[in-house]
Biotite code that builds the C-alpha atoms (Angstrom):
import biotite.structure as struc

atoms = struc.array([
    struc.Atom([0.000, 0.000, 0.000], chain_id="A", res_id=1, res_name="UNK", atom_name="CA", element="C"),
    struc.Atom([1.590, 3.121, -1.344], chain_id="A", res_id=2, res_name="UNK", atom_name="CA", element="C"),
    struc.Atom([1.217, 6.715, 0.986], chain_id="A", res_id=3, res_name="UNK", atom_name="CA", element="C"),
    struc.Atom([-1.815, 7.876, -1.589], chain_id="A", res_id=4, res_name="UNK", atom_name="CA", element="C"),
    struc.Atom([-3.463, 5.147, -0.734], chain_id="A", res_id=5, res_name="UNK", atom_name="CA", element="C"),
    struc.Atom([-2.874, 4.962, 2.959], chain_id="A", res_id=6, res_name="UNK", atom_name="CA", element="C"),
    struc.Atom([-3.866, 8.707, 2.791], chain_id="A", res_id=7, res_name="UNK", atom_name="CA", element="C"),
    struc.Atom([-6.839, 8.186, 1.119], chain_id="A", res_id=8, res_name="UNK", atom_name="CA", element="C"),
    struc.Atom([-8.077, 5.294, 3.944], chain_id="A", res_id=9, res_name="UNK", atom_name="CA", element="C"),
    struc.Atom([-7.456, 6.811, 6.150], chain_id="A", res_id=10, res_name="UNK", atom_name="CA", element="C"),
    struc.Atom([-9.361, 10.605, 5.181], chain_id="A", res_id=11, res_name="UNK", atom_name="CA", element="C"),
    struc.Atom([-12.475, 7.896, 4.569], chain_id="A", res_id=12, res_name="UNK", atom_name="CA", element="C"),
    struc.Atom([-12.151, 7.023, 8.194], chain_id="A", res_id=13, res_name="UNK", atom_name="CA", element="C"),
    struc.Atom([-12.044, 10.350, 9.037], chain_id="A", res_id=14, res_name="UNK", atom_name="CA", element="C"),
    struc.Atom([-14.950, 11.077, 7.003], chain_id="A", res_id=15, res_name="UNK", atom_name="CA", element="C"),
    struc.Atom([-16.600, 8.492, 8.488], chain_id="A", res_id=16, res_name="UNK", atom_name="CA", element="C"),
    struc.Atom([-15.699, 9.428, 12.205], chain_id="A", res_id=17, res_name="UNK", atom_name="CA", element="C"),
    struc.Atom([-16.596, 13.068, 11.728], chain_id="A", res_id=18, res_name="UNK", atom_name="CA", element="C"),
    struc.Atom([-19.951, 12.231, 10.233], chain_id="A", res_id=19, res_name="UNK", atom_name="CA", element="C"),
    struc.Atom([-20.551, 9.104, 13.302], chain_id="A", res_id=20, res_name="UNK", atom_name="CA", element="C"),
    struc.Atom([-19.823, 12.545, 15.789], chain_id="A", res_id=21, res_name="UNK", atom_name="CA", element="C"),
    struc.Atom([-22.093, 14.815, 14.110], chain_id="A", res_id=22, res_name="UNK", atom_name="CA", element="C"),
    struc.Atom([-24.998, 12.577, 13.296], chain_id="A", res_id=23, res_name="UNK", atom_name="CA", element="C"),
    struc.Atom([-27.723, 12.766, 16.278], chain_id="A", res_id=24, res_name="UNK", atom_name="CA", element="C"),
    struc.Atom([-30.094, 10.975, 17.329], chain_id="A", res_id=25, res_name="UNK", atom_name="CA", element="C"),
    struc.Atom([-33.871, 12.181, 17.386], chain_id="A", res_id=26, res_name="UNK", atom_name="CA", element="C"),
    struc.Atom([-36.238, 11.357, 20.360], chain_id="A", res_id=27, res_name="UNK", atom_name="CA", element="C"),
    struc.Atom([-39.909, 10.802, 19.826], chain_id="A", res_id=28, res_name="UNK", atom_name="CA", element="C"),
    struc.Atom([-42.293, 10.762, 22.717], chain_id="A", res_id=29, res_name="UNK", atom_name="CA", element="C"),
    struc.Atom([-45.540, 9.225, 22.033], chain_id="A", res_id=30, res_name="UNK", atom_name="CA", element="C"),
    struc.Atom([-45.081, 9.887, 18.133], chain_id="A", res_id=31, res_name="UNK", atom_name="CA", element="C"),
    struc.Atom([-44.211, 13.021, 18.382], chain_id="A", res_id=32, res_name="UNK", atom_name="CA", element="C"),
    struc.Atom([-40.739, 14.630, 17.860], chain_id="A", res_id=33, res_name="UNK", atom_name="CA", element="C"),
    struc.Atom([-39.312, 16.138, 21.120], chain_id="A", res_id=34, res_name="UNK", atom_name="CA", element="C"),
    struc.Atom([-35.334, 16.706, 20.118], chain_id="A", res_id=35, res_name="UNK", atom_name="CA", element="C"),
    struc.Atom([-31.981, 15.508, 19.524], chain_id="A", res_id=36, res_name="UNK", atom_name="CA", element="C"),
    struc.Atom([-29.273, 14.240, 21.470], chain_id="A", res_id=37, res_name="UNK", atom_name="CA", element="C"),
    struc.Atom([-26.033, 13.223, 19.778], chain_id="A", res_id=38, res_name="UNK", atom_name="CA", element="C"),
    struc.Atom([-24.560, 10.112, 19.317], chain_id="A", res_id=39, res_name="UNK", atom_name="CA", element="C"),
    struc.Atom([-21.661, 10.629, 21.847], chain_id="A", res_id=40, res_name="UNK", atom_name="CA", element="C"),
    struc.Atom([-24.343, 11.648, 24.514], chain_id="A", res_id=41, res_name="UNK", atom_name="CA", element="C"),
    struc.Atom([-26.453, 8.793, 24.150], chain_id="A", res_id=42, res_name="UNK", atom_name="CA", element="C"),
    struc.Atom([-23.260, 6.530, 24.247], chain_id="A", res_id=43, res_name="UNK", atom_name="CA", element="C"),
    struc.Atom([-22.760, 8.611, 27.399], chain_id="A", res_id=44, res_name="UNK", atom_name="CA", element="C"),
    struc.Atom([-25.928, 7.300, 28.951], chain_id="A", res_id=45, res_name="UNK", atom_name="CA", element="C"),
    struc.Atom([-25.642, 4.109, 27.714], chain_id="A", res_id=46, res_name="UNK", atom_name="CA", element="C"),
    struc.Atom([-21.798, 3.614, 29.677], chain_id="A", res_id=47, res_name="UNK", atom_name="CA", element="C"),
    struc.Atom([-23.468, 4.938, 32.715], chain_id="A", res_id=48, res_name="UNK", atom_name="CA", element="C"),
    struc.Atom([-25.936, 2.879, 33.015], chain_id="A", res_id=49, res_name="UNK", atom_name="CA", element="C"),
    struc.Atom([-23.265, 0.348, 32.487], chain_id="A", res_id=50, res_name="UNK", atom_name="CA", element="C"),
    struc.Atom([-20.659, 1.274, 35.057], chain_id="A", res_id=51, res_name="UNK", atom_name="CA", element="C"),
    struc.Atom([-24.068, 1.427, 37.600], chain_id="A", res_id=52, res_name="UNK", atom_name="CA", element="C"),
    struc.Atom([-23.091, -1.618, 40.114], chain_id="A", res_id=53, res_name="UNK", atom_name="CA", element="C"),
    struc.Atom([-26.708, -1.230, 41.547], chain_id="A", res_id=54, res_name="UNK", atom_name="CA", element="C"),
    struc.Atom([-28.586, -1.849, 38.108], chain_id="A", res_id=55, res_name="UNK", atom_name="CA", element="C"),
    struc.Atom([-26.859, -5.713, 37.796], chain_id="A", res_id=56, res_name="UNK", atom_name="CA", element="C"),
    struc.Atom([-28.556, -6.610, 41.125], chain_id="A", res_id=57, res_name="UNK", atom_name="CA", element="C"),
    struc.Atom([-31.599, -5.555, 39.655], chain_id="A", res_id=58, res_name="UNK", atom_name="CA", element="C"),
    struc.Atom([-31.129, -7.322, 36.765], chain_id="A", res_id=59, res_name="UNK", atom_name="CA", element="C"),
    struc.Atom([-30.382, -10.645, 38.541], chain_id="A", res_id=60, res_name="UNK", atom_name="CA", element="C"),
    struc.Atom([-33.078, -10.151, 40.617], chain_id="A", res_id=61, res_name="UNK", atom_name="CA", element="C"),
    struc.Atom([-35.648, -9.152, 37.706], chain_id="A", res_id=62, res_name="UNK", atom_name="CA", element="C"),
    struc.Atom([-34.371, -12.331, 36.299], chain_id="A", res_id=63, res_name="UNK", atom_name="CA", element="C"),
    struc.Atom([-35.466, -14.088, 39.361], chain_id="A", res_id=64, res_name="UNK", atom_name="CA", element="C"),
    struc.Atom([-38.486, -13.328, 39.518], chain_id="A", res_id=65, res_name="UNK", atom_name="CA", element="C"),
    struc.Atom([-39.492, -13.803, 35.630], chain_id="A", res_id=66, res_name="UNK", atom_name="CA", element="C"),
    struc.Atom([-38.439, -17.293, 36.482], chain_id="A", res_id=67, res_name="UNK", atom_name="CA", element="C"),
    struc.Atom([-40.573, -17.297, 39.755], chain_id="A", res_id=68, res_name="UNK", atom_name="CA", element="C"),
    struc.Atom([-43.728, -16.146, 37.796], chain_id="A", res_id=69, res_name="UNK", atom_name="CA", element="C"),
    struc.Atom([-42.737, -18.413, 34.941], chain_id="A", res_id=70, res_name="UNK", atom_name="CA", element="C"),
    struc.Atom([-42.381, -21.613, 36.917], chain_id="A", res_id=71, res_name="UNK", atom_name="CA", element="C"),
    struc.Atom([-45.957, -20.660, 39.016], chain_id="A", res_id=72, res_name="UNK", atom_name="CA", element="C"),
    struc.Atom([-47.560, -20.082, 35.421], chain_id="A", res_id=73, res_name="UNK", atom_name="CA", element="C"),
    struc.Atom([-46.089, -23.693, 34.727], chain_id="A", res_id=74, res_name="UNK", atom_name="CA", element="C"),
    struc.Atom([-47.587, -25.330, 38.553], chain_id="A", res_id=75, res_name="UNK", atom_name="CA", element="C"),
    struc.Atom([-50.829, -23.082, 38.308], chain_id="A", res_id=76, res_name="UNK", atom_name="CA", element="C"),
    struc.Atom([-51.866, -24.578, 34.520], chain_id="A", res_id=77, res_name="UNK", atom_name="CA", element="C"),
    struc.Atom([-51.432, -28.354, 35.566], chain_id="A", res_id=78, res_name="UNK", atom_name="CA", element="C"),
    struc.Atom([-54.746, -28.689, 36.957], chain_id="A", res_id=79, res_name="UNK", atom_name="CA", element="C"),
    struc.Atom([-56.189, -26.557, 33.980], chain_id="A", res_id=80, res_name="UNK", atom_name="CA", element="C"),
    struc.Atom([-53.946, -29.261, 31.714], chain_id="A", res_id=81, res_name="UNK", atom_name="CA", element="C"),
    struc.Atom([-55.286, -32.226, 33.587], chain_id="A", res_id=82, res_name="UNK", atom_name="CA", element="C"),
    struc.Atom([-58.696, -31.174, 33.017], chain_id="A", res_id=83, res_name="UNK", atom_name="CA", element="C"),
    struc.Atom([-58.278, -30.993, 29.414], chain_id="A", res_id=84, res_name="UNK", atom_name="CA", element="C"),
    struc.Atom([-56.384, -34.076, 28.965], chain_id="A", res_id=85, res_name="UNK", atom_name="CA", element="C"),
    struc.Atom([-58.922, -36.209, 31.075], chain_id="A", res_id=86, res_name="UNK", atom_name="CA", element="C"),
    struc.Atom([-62.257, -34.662, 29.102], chain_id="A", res_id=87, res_name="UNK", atom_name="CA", element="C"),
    struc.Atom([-59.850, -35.669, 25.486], chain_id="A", res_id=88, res_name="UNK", atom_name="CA", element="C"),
    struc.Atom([-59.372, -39.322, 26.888], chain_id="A", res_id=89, res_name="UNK", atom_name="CA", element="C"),
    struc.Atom([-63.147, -39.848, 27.667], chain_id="A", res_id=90, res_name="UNK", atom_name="CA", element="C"),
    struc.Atom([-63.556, -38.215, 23.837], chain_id="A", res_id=91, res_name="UNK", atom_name="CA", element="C"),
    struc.Atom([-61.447, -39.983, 21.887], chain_id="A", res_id=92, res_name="UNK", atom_name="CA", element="C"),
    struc.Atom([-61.024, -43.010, 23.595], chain_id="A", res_id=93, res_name="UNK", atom_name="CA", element="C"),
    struc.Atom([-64.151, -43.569, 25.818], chain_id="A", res_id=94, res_name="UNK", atom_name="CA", element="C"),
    struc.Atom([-64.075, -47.612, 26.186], chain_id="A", res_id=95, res_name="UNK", atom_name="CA", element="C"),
    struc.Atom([-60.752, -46.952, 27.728], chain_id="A", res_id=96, res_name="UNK", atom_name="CA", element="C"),
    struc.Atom([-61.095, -43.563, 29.640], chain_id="A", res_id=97, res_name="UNK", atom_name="CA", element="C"),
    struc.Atom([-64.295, -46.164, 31.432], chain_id="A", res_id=98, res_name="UNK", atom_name="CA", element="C"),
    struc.Atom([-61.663, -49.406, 32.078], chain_id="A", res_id=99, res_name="UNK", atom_name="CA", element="C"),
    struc.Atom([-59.041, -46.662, 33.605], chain_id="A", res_id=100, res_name="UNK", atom_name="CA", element="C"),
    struc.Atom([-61.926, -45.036, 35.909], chain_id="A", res_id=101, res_name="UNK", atom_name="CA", element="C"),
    struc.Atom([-63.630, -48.076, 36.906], chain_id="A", res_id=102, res_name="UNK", atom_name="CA", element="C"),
    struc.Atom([-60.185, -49.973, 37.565], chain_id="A", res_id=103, res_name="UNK", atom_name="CA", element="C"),
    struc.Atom([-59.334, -46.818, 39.481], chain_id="A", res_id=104, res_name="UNK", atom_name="CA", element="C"),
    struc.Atom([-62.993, -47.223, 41.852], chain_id="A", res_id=105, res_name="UNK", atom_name="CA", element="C"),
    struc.Atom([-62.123, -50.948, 41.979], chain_id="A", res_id=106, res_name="UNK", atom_name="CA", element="C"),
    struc.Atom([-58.442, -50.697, 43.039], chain_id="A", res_id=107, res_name="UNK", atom_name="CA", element="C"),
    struc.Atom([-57.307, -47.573, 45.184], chain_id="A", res_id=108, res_name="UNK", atom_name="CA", element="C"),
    struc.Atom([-53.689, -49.126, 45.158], chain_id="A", res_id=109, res_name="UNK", atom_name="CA", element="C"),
    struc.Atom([-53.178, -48.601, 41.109], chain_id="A", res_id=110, res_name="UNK", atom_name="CA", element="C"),
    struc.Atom([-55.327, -45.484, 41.482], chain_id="A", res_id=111, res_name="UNK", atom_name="CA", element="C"),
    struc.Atom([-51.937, -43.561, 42.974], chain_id="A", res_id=112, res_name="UNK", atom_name="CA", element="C"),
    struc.Atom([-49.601, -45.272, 39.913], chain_id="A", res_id=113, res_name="UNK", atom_name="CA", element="C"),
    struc.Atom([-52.522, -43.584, 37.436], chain_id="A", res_id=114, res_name="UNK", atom_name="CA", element="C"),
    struc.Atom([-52.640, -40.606, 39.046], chain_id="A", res_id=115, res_name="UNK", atom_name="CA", element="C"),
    struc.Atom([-48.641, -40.106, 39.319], chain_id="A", res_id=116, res_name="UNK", atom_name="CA", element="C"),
    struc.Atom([-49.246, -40.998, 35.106], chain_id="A", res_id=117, res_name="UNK", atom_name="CA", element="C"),
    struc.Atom([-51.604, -38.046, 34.690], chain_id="A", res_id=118, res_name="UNK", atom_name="CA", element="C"),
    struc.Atom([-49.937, -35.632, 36.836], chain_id="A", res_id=119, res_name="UNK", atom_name="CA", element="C"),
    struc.Atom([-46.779, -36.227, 34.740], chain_id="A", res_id=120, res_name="UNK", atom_name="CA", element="C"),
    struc.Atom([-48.666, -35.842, 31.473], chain_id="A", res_id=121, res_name="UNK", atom_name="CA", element="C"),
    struc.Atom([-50.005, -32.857, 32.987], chain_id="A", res_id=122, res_name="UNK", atom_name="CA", element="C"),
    struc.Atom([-47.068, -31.145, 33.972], chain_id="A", res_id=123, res_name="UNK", atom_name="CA", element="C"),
    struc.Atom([-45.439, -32.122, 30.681], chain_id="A", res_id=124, res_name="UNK", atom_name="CA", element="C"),
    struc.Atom([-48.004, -30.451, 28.914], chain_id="A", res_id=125, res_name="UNK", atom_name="CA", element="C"),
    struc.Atom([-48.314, -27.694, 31.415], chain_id="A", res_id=126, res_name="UNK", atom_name="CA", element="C"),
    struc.Atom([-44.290, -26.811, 30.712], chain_id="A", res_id=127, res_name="UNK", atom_name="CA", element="C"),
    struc.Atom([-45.652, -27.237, 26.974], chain_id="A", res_id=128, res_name="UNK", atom_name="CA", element="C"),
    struc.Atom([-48.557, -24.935, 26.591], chain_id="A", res_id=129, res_name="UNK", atom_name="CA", element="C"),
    struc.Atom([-46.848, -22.586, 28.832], chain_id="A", res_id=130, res_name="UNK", atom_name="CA", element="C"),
    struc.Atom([-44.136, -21.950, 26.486], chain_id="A", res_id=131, res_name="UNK", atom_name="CA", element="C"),
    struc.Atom([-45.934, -22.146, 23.104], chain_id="A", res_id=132, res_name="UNK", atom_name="CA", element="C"),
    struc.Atom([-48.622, -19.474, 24.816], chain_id="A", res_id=133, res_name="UNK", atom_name="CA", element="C"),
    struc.Atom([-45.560, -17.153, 25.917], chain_id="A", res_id=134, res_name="UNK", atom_name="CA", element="C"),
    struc.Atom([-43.740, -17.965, 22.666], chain_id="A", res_id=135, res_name="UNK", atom_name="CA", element="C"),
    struc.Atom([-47.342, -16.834, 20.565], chain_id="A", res_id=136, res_name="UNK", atom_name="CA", element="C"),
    struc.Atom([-47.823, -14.061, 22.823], chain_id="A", res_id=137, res_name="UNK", atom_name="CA", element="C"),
    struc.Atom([-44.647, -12.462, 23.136], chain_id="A", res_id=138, res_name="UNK", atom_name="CA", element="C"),
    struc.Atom([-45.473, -12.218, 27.352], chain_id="A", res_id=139, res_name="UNK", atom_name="CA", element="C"),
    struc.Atom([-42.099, -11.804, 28.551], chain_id="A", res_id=140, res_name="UNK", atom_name="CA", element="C"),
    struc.Atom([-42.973, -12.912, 32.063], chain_id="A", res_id=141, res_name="UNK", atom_name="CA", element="C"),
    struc.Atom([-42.216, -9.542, 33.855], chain_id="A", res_id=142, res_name="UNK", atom_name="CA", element="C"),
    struc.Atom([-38.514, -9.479, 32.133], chain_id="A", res_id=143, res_name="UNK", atom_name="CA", element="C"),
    struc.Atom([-37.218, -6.287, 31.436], chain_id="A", res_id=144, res_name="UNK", atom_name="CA", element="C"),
    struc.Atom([-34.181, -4.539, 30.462], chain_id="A", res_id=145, res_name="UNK", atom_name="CA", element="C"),
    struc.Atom([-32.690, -2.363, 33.798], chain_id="A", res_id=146, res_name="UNK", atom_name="CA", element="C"),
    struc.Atom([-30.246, -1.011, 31.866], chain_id="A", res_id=147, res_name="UNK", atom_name="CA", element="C"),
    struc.Atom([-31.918, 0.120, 28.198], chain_id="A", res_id=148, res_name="UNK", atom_name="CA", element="C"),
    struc.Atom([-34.737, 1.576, 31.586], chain_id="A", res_id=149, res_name="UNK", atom_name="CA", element="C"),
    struc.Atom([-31.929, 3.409, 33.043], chain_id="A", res_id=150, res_name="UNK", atom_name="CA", element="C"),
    struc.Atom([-31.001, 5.282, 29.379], chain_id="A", res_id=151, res_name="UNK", atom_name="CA", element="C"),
    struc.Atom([-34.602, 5.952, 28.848], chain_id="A", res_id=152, res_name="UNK", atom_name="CA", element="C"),
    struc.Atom([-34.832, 7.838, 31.868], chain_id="A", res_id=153, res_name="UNK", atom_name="CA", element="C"),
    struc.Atom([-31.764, 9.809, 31.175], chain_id="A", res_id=154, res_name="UNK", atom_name="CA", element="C"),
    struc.Atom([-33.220, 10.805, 28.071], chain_id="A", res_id=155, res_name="UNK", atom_name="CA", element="C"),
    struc.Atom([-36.755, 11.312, 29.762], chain_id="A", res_id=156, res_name="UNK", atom_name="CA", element="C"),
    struc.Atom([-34.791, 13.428, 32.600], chain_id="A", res_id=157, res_name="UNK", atom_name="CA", element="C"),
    struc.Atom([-33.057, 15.812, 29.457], chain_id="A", res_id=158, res_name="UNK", atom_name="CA", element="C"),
    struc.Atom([-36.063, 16.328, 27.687], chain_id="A", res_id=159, res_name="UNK", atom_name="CA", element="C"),
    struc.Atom([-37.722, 17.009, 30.812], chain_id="A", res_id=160, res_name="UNK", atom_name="CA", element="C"),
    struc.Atom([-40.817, 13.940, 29.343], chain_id="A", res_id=161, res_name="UNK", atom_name="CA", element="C"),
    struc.Atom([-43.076, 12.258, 31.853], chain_id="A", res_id=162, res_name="UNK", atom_name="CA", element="C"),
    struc.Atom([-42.279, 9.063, 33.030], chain_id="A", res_id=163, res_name="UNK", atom_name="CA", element="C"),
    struc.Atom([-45.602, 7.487, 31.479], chain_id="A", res_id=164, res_name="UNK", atom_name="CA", element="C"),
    struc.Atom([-44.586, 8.632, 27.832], chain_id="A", res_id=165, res_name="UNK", atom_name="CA", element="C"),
    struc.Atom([-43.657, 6.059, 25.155], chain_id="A", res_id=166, res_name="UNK", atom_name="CA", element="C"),
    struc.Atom([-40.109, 6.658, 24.368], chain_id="A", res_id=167, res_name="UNK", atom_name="CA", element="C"),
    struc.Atom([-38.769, 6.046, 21.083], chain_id="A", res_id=168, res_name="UNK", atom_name="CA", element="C"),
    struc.Atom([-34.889, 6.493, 20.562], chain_id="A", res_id=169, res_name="UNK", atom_name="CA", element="C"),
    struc.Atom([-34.664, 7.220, 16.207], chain_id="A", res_id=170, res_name="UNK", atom_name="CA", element="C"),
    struc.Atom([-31.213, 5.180, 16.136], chain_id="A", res_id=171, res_name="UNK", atom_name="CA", element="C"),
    struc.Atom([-31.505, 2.785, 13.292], chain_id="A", res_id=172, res_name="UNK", atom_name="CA", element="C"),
    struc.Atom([-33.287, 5.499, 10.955], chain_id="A", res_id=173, res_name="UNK", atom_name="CA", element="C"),
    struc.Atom([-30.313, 7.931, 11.481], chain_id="A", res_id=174, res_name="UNK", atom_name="CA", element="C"),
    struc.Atom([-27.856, 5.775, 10.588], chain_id="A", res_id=175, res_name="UNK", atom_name="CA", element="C"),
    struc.Atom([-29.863, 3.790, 7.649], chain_id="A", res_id=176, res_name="UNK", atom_name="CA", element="C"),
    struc.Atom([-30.278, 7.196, 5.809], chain_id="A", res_id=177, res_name="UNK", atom_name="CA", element="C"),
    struc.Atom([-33.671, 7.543, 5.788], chain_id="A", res_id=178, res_name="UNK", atom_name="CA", element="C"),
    struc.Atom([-35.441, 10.497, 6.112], chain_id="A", res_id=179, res_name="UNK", atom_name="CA", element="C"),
    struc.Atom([-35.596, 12.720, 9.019], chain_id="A", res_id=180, res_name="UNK", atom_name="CA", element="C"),
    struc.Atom([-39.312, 13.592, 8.949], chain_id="A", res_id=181, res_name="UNK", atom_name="CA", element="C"),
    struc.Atom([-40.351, 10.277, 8.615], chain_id="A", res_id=182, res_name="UNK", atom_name="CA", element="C"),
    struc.Atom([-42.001, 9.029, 11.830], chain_id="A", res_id=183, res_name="UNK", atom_name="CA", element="C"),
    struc.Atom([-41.946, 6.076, 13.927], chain_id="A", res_id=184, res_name="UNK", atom_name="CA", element="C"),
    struc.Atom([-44.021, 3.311, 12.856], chain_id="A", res_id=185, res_name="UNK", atom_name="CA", element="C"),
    struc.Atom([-43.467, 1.503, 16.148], chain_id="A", res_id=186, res_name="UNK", atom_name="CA", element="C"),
    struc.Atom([-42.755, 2.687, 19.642], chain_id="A", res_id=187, res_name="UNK", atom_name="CA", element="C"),
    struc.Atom([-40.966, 0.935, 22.515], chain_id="A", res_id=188, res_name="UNK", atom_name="CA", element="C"),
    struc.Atom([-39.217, 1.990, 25.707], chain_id="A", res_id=189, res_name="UNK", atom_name="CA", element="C"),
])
């Protein structure tokens, strides 16, 4: 690589650095535009939030207690489950769902093997439906983000924006080239 050429690279990185520092970010809250922060400031917030020891307790603890609420959403369905699975046996199959119950009035002893069946069908499809309704859904179980919080209200705290507001954070668009006065189509945090 000749000095032109190392010249030239290295002016495109330039370029590219000086443009990265000037571009800024716009804020919408609830659809509408409230300002601009730049790109350094929101990095700013971002390695605050970051360097916050307190926030990673949080976050362990927020995990906690999406698992909590997760696992009770699992033990809470399997009578809901068992329910449903007895009612499809005496559907589909209702010579046998009658030999399992009247076995189960004639013997108590195998009635605790069949019920130790069920419950473990249950739960198995309790863990199932759980996860396909969250999956469908998109119920996140209480889990949230401390951190990407803890920028949003930075930004809320600058702009001087109720905590209630939607905050949307224009990143992507900025950088994508797409035009400024085009709104959100989406709002998050």
């Amino acid at each position: 690589m000749n000095t032109l050429e190392t010249q030239n690279a290295s002016t495109v990185i330039d370029m590219a650095t000086a443009v990265r520092e000037r571009a800024s970010i716009k804020v919408y809250a609830n659809g509408n535009l409230v300002g601009e922060i730049s790109i350094a400031e929101h990095e700013a917030f971002k390695l605050a939030a970051k360097n916050d020891r307190s926030l990673y307790r949080e976050q362990a603890l927020n995990y906690l207690e999406a698992t909590f609420r997760l696992v009770g959403r699992i033990v809470l369905s399997i009578p809901e489950n068992w329910f449903v699975i007895a009612v499809l046996l005496a559907l589909m199959m209702p010579s046998e769902f009658n030999s399992l119950v009247s076995a189960i009035i004639a013997n108590p002893s195998t009635s605790s093997t069949e019920f130790l069946n069920t419950v473990r069908w249950a739960l198995a499809a309790s863990i199932a439906s759980t996860a396909l309704v969250a999956v469908i859904s998109g119920e996140s179980f209480g889990l949230a983000n401390v951190f990407d919080d803890r920028v949003a209200m930075m930004i809320r705290a600058k702009f001087k924006l109720p905590p209630m507001c939607k905050l949307f954070v224009d990143a992507e668009q900025i950088l994508d080239g797409l035009p400024s006065h085009q709104a959100p189509t989406h709002f998050g945090k």
